[in-house]
C-alpha positions, 0 to 999 in steps of 0.5 A: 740451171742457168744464172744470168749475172748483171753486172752493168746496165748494159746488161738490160739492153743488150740483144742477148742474155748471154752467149749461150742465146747468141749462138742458138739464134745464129744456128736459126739463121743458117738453118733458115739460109739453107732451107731452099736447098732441103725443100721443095718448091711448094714449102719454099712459098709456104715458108716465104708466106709464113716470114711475110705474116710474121713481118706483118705481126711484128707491125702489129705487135709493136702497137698492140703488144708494145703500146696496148693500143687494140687495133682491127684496121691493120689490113688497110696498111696492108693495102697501102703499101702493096698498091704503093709498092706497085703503082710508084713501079708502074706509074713513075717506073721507080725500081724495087730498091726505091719503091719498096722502102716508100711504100713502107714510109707511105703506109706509116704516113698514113697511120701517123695521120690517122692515129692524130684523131684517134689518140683520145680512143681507148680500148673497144672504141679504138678497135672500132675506129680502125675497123672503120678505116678497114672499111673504108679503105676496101670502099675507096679502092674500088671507087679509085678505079683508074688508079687501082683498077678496082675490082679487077685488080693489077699485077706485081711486076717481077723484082730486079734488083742489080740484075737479078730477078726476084719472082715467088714462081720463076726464082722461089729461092731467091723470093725467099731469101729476099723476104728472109733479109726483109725480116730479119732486119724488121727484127732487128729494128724492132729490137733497137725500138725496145732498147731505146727510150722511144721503147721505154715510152711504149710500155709506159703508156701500155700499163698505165697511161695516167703514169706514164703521163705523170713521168713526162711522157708525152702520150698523144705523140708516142701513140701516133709514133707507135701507130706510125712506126707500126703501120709502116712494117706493116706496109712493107708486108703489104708490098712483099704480099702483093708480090707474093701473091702476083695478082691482088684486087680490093679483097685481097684485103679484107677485113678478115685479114685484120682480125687474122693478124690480131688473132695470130698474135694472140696466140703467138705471144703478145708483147714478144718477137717471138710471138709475132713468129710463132702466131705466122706458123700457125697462120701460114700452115695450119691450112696445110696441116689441115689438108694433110690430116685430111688425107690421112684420115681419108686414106686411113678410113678409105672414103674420099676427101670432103671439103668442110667449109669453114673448118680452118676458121673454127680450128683457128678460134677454138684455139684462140679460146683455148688461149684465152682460158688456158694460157692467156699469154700465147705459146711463147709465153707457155715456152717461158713457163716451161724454160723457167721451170727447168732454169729454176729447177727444183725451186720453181714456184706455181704462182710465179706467172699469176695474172697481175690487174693491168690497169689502176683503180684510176683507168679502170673506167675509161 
């Protein structure tokens, strides 16, 4: 049993609760470090794939999990900095180190913009709006052919950085470190967002709109900062998609793409870094762990190996279902309970994690 003592207010937004804590993510961070050196090629990409989706969760949960602003359009920022990233290479010949931080800051431009009309939305209607500008964006890369290519699609040119190239198929290991150094500095600046009073503002206007309101806050500009900020890592997830990916077109980022990331957070832990990460573990290797008990079973029963269409995406909402009923508050909110129960061992109590009403009678019919 651990009891964490707070002894200063600095105790609150310290990154860790204690040293303990520290030293377990620093043994994280090396093990992630060395992993090229125990995998293979394919589990290099596969893990580069998964720190891509979860940079794109973190985005998202920053508006969805921190601000409680339900968003369906997040695929559009995707798309917005992956062709950003691109064309300022292609176009104006900018290199990485220069293209890549725009792309960013052009994605969050554009969902700044975007949310100014949308700040009076709440709930489904908002979902709606931004499955909207999903649409829409899908419709105006193709109708944006001389620049885009439409349909056909262009290709991500090889990073250089200082001499160095960078490519998912030709240099995996450094791929991946680069995806690796672009995540942990999204963590890292999430974090700082959380600690500082632009995160208090978050929470507040996620539990309650009319309190926060009643505290000074202004609501109408934290939304459009929290859509902002999210759309802009979202955008620099996009960027590192579209090298991942090689060749991308109009489809690439469709609108299931956004219903992926609502649902990967969700069951990865809303409100929480760590569910952004959890949520792209299951995104990223369910379709592996899929394709590897199929041929088990296949070897096993002796038959040949049948494709069943649509398997992954009825796997992937049973269990977002199963969440929902059984643990509402995704996987690490299960880790939490199961942390607790030991930290509190034998005075934990059942009810501990009861389900709190999220709004005032005063929001319940907005």
């Amino acid at each position: 049993m651990r009891t964490v003592f707070k002894t200063s207010y600095d105790a609150d937004i310290n990154y860790f609760r204690h040293g303990a804590q520290a030293t377990w993510y620093m043994l994280l961070l090396a093990i992630a470090l060395i992993l090229p050196f125990l995998m293979g090629t394919f589990w290099i990409g596969e893990m580069t794939n998964m720190l891509i989706w979860a940079i794109a969760g973190m985005g998202l949960m920053i508006l969805v999990g921190q601000t409680g602003q339900a968003s369906l359009g997040h695929a559009a920022f995707l798309a917005i900095g992956c062709y950003a990233n691109v064309l300022l290479q292609l176009k104006l010949g900018l290199p990485f180190l220069l293209s890549f931080p725009l792309a960013g800051v052009i994605a969050g431009l554009a969902g700044a913009l975007i949310a100014m009309p949308m700040t009076k939305l709440h709930g489904i209607y908002l979902a709606i709006g931004t499955l909207a500008i999903s649409i829409l964006t899908d419709d105006l890369i193709v109708i944006a052919e001389p620049l885009t290519n439409g349909v056909v699609g262009l290709f991500a040119p090889t990073i250089d950085i200082l001499g160095l190239q960078f490519d998912r198929y030709a240099t995996p290991d450094r791929f991946y470190w680069m995806v690796l150094f672009v995540a942990v500095a999204v963590v890292l600046v999430y974090r700082n967002i959380l600690r500082s009073p632009l995160g208090r503002a978050f929470a507040a206007v996620r539990d309650s709109e009319v309190s926060a309101q009643a505290m000074g806050v202004n609501v109408a500009r934290t939304k459009a900062l929290s859509f902002g900020i999210s759309t802009a890592i979202t955008g620099l997830a996009g960027a590192l998609m579209g090298h991942f990916a090689g060749i991308f077109n109009n489809e690439t980022f469709n609108i299931i793409i956004s219903i992926q990331l609502l649902l990967m957070i969700v069951i990865g832990g809303l409100g929480s870094i760590h569910g952004a990460f959890f949520g792209a573990i299951v995104v990223a290797l369910l379709p592996q762990a899929i394709a590897i008990s199929r041929d088990l079973i296949s070897g096993f029963v002796g038959g040949g190996t049948v494709a069943i269409p649509g398997l992954e995406s009825a796997i992937f909402g049973a269990m977002l279902i199963g969440f929902i009923l059984f643990e509402p508050m995704g996987i690490y909110g299960r880790w939490l309970k199961i942390r607790t129960y030991f930290e509190l061992f034998p005075f934990y109590r059942k009810d501990m994690f009861r389900r709190q009403k999220s709004y005032l009678k005063t929001e319940r019919m907005r």
